[in-house]
PAFILUM-213200 format. One record per residue (C-alpha): residue number from 0; residue in three letters; x, y, z. Coordinates in Angstrom, 1 decimal. Layout:
N
+-----+------+--------+--------+--------+
|  nr | rest |   east |  north |     up |
+-----+------+--------+--------+--------+
| NUM |  ALA |      X |      Y |      Z |
...
+-----+------+--------+--------+--------+
END
This chain:
288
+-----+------+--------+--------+--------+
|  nr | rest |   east |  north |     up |
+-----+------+--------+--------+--------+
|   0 |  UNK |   54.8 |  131.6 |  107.3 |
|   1 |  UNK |   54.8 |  128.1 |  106.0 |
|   2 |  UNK |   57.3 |  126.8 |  103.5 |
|   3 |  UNK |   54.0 |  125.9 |  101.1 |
|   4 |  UNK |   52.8 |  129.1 |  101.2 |
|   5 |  UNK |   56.1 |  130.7 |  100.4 |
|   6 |  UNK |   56.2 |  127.8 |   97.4 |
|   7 |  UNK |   52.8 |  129.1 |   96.2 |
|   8 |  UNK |   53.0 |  132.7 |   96.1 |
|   9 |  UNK |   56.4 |  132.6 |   94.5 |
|  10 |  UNK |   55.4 |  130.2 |   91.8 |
|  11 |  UNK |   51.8 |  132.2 |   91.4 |
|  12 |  UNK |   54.0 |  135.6 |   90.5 |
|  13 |  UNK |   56.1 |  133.4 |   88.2 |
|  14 |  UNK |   53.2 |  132.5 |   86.6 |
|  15 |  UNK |   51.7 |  136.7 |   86.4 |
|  16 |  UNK |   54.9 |  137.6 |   85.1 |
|  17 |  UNK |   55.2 |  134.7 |   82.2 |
|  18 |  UNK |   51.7 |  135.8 |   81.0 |
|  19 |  UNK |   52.9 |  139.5 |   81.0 |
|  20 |  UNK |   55.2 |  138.6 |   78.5 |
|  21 |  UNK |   52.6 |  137.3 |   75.3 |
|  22 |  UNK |   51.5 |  140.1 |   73.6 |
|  23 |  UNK |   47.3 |  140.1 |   73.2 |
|  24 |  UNK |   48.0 |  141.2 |   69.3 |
|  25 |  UNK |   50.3 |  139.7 |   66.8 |
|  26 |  UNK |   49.3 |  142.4 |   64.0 |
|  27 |  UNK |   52.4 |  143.1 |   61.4 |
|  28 |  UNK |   54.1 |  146.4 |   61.8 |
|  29 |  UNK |   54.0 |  148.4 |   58.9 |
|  30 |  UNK |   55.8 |  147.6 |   55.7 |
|  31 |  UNK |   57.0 |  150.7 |   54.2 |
|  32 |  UNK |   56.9 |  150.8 |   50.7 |
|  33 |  UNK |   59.7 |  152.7 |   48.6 |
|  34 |  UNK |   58.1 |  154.9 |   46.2 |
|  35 |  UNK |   59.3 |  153.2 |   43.1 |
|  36 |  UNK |   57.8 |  150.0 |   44.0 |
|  37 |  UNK |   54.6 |  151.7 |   45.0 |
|  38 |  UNK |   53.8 |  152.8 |   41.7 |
|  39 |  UNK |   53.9 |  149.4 |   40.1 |
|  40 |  UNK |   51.9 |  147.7 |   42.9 |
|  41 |  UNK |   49.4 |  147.8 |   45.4 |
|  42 |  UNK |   49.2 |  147.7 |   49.4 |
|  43 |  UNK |   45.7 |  147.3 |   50.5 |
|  44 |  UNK |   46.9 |  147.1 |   54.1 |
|  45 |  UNK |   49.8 |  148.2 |   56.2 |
|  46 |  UNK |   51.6 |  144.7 |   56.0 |
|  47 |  UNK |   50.9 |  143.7 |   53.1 |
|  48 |  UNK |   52.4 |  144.5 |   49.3 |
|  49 |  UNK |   52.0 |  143.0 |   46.1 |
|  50 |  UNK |   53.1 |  143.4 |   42.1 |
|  51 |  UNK |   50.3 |  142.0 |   40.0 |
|  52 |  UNK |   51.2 |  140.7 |   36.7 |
|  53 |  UNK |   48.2 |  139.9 |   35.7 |
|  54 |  UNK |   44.3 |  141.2 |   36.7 |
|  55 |  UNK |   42.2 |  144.2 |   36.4 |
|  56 |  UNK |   43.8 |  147.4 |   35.9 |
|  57 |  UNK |   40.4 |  149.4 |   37.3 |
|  58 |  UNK |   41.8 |  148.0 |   40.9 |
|  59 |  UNK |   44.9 |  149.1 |   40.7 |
|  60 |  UNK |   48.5 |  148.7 |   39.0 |
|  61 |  UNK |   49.0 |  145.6 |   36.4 |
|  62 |  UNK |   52.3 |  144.8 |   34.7 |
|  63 |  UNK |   51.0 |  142.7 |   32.3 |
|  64 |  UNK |   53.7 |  143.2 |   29.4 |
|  65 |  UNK |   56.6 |  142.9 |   32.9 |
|  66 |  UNK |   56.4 |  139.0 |   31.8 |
|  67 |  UNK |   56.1 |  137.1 |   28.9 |
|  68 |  UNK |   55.2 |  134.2 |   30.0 |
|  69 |  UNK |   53.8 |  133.6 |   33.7 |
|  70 |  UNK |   54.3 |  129.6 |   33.5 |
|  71 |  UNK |   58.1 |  130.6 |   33.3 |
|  72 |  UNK |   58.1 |  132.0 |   37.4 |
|  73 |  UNK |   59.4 |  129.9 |   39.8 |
|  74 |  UNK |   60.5 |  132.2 |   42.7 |
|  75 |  UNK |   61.0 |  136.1 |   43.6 |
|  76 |  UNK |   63.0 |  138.1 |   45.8 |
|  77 |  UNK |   62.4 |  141.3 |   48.2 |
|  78 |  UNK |   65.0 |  143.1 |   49.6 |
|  79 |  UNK |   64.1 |  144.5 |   52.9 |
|  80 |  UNK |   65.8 |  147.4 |   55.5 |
|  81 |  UNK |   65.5 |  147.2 |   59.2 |
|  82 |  UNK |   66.3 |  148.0 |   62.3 |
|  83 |  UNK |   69.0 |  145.5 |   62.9 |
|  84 |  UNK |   69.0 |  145.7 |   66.7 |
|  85 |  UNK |   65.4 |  145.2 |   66.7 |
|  86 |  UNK |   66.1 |  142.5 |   64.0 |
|  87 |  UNK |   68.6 |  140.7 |   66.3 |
|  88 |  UNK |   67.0 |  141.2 |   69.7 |
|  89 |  UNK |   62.9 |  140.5 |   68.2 |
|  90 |  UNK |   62.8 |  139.3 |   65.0 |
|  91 |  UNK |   60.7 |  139.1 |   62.1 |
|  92 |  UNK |   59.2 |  136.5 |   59.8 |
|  93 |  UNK |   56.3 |  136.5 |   56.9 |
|  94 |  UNK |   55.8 |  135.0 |   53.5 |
|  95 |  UNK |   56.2 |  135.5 |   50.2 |
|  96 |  UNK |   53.2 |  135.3 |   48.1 |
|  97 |  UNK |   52.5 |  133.6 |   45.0 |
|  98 |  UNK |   48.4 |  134.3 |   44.2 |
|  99 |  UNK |   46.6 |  133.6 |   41.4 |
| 100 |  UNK |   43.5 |  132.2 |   39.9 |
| 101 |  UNK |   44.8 |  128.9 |   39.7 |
| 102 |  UNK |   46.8 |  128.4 |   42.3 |
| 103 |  UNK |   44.9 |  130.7 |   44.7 |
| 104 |  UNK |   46.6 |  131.6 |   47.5 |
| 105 |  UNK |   50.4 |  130.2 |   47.8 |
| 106 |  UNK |   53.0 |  131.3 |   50.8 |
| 107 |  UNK |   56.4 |  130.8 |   51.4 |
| 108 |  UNK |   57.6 |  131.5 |   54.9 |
| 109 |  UNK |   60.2 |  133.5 |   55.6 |
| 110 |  UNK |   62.2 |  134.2 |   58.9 |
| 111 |  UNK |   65.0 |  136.5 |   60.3 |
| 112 |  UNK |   67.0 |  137.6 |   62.7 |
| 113 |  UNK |   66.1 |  136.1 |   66.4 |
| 114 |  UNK |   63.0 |  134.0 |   64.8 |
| 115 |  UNK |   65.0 |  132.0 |   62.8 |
| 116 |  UNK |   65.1 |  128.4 |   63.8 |
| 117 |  UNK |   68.0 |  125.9 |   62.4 |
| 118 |  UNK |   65.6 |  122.7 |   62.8 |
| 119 |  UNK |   62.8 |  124.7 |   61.3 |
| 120 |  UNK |   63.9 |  126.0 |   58.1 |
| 121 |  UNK |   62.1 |  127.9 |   55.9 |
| 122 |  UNK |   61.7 |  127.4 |   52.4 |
| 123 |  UNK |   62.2 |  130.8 |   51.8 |
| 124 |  UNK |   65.5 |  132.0 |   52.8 |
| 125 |  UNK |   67.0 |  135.5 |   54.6 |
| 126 |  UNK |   70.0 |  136.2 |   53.0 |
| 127 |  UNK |   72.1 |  138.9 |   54.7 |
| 128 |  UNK |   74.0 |  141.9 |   52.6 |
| 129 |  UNK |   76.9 |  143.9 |   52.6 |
| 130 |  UNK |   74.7 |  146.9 |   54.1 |
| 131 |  UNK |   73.8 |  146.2 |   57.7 |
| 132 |  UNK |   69.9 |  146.2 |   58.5 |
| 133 |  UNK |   69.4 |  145.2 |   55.0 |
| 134 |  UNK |   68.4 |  141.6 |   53.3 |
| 135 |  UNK |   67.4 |  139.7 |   50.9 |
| 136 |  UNK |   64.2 |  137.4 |   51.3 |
| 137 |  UNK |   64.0 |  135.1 |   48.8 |
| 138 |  UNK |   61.8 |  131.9 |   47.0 |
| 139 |  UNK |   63.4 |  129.6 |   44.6 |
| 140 |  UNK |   61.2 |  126.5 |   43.9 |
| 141 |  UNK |   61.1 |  123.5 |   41.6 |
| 142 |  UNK |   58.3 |  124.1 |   40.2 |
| 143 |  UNK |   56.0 |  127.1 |   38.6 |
| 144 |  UNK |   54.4 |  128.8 |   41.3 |
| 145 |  UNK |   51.6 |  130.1 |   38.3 |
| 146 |  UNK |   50.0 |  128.2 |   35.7 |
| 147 |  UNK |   50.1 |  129.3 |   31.6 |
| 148 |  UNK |   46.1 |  129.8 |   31.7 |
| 149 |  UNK |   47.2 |  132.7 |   34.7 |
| 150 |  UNK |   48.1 |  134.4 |   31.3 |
| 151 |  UNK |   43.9 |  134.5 |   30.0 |
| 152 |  UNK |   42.9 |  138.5 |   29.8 |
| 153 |  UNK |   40.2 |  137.0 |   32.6 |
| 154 |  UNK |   42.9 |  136.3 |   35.1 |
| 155 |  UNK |   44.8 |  137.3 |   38.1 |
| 156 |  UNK |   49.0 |  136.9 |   39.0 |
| 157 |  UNK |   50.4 |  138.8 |   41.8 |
| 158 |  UNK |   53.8 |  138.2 |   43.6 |
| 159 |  UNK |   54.0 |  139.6 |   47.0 |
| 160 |  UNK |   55.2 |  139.8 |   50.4 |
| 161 |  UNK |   53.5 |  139.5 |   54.3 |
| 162 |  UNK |   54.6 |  140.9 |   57.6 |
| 163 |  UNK |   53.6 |  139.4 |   60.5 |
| 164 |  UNK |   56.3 |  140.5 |   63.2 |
| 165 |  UNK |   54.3 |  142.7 |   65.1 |
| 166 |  UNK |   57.0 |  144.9 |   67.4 |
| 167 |  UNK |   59.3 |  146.1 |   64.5 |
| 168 |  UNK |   60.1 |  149.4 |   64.0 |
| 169 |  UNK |   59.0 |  148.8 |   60.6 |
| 170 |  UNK |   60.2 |  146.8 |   57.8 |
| 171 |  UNK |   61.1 |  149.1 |   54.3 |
| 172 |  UNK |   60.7 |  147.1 |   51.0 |
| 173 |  UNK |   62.9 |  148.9 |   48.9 |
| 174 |  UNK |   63.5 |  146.3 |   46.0 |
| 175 |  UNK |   62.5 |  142.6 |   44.2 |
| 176 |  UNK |   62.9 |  140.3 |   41.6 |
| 177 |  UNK |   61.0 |  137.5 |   39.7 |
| 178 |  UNK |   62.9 |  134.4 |   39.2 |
| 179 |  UNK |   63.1 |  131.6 |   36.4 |
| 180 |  UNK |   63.8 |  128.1 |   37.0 |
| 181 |  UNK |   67.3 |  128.7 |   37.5 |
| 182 |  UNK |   67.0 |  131.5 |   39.3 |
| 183 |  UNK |   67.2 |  133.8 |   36.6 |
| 184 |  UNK |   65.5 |  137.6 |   36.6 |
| 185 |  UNK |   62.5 |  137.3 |   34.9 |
| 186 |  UNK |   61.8 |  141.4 |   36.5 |
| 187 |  UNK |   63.4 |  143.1 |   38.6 |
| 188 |  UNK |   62.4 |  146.9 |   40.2 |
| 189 |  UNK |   63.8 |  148.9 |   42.8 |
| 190 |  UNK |   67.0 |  148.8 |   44.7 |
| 191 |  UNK |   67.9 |  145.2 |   44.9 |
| 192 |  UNK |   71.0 |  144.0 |   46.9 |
| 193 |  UNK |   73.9 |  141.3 |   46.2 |
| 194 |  UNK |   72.9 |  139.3 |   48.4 |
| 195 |  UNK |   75.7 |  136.9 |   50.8 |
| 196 |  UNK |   75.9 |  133.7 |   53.1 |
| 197 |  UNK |   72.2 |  133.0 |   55.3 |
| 198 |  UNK |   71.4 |  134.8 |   57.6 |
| 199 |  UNK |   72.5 |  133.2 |   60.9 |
| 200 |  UNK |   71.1 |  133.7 |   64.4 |
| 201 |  UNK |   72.8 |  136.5 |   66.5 |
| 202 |  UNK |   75.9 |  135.3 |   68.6 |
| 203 |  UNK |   74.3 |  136.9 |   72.0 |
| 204 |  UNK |   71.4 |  134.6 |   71.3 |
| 205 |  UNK |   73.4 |  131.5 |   71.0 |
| 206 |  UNK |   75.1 |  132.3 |   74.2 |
| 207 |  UNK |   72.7 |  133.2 |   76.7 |
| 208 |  UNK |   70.7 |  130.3 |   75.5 |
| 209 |  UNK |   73.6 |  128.3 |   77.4 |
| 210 |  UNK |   74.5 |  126.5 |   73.5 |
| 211 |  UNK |   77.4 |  126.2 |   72.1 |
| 212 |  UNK |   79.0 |  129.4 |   71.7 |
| 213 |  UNK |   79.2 |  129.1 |   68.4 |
| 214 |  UNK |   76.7 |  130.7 |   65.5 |
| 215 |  UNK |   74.5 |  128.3 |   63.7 |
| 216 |  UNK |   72.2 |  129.2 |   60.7 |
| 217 |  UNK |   71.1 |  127.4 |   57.5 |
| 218 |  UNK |   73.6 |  126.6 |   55.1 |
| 219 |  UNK |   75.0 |  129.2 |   52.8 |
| 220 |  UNK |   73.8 |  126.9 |   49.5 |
| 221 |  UNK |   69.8 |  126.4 |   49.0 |
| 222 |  UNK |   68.4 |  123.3 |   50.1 |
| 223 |  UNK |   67.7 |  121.0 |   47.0 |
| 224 |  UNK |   65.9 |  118.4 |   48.4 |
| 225 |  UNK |   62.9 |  120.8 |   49.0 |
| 226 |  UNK |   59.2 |  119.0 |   49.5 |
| 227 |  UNK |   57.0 |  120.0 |   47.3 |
| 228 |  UNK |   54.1 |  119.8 |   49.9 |
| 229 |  UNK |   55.1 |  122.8 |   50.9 |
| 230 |  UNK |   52.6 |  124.9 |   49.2 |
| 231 |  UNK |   50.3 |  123.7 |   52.3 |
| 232 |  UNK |   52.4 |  127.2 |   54.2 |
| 233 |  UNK |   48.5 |  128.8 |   53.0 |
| 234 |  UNK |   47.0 |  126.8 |   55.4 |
| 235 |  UNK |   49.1 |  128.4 |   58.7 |
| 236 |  UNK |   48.9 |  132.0 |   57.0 |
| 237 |  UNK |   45.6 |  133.0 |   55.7 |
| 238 |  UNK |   46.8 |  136.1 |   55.0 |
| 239 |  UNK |   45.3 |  137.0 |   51.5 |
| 240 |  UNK |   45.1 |  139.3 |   48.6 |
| 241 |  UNK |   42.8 |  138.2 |   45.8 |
| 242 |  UNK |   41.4 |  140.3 |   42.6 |
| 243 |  UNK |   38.3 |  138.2 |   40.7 |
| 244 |  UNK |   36.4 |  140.1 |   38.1 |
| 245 |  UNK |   36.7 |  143.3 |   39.0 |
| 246 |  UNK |   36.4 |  142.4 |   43.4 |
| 247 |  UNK |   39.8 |  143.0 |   45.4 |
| 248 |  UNK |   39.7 |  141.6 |   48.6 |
| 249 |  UNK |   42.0 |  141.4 |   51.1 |
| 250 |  UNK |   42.7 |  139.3 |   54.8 |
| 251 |  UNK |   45.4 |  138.8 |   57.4 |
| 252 |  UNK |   45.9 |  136.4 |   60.0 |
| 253 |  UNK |   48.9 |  136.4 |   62.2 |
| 254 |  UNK |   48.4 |  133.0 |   63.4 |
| 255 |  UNK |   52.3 |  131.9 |   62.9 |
| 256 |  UNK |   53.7 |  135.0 |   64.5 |
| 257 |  UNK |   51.0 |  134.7 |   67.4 |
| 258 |  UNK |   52.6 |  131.2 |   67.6 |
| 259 |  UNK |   56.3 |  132.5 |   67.7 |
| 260 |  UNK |   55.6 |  135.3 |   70.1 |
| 261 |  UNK |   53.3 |  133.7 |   72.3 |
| 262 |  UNK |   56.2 |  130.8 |   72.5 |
| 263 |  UNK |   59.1 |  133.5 |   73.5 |
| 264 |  UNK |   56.9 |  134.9 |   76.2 |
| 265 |  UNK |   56.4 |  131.6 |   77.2 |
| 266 |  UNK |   60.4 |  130.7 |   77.5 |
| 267 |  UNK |   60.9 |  133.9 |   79.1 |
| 268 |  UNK |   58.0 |  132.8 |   81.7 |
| 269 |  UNK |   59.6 |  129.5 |   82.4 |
| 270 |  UNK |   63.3 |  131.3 |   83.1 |
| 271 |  UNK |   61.1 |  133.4 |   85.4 |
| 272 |  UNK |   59.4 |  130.8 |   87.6 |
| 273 |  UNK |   63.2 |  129.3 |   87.7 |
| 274 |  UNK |   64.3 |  132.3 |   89.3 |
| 275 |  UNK |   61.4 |  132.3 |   91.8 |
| 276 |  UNK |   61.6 |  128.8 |   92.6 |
| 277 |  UNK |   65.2 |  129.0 |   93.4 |
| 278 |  UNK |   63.8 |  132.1 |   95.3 |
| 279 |  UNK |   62.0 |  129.7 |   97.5 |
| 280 |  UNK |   64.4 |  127.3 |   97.8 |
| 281 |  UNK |   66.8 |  130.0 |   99.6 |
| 282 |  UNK |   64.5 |  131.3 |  101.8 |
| 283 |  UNK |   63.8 |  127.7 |  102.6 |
| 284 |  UNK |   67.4 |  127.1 |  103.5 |
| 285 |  UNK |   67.4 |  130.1 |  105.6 |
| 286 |  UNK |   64.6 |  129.2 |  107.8 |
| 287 |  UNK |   66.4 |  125.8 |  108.6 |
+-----+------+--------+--------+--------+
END
């Protein structure tokens, strides 16, 4: 056989295998609700929940006396349980939402485990816990994420969170918080953790990667020099949950994860053609 032929049909099984790897669906797995939180909110589909503070109590649960005064909210919290191998090894990321009537639809990204990225940070941050497989997601902004008039009997205030990692065992939101300016507890329910240092990237990771050997991660303090353009995170994650006069209606896209997955499989293709390339290259050299 010739040595281009060998060349081409390694490469083109390279290629078969690297496309193997991107999953066709990026759909969030399942978040599991505890039943405390359940009662005060509302999960129109598997991945996503929400706590409305303000809207119409015919679709569902309202606290509308939970706040006094909306225009006070600058950031919540959810504290999450999962699988920590799965956590480590495939990783998960979402948003935390922030909709209302003025404001629409407003998303904070979030990422843990093997998705986080130290020259990507988030603005929402994965704080780990004293519990393994269990941590804290959380939003602290600069400014209101709701405005006073989200107060009007007319209107609509929810706080909620997204999953978009789509090979999870499942992701249990057992507790969360609404935050003040200062990051004060404006409400709290369920079983919220203490939460630690950032999350950092698994140490196996960093390794095999062929990077220093040592784990990286954001730093342990929030970031104050956040951008307040931010709020544009809607526009990668039209994931939605909306209530307007009396209409619920609800929407999930999985573009991010789709882009996170799809670029895993992709370095796991490359590392694969390596392997038949220097395949090639050895049958080559025996052939001499």
């Amino acid at each position: 056989m010739k040595i281009s032929k060998i060349l081409a049909g390694m490469s083109a099984a390279a290629i078969v295998a690297s496309m193997a790897m991107i999953p066709a669906s990026a759909a969030g797995t399942k978040l599991n609700v505890s039943d405390d939180l359940a009662k005060i909110g509302r999960q129109t589909q598997d991945d996503i929940f929400a706590v409305f503070f303000n809207g119409d109590e015919s679709e569902g649960a309202v606290n509308k006396d939970a706040i006094s005064d909306l225009g006070a909210v600058y950031g919540a919290s959810f504290t999450i349980k999962v699988d920590n191998n799965d956590w480590n090894t495939i990783g998960g990321g979402g948003s935390i939402n922030f909709n209302s009537k003025s404001g629409g639809w407003n998303a904070k990204d979030w990422a843990g485990g093997s998705w986080v990225e130290d020259d990507k940070p988030k603005d929402t941050l994965c704080y780990t816990t004293e519990e393994e497989g269990t941590y804290v997601l959380e939003y602290l902004g600069d400014a209101p994420v709701f405005a006073t008039t989200d107060g009007d009997a007319d209107n609509y205030a929810a706080v909620g969170i997204n999953n978009w990692a789509a090979d999870l065992k499942g992701i249990d939101v057992v507790g969360m918080k609404v935050l003040g300016a200062d990051g004060n507890v404006l409400f709290e329910a369920g079983s919220n953790k203490d939460k630690k240092e950032v999350q950092k990237k698994p140490v196996a990771e960093e390794s095999s990667s062929g990077a220093d050997s040592t784990p990286s991660g954001t730093d342990s303090k929030k970031d104050d020099s956040k951008k307040d353009d931010k709020s544009s995170a809607a526009a990668t994650s039209t994931a939605a949950t909306s209530s307007k006069s009396g209409t619920t209606t609800t929407a999930t896209s999985s573009a991010a994860a789709s882009d996170n997955v799809a670029a895993t499989g992709a370095t796991a293709g490359l590392a694969l053609a390596g392997v038949a390339l220097a395949g090639a290259a050895i049958v080559i050299s025996k052939r001499k």
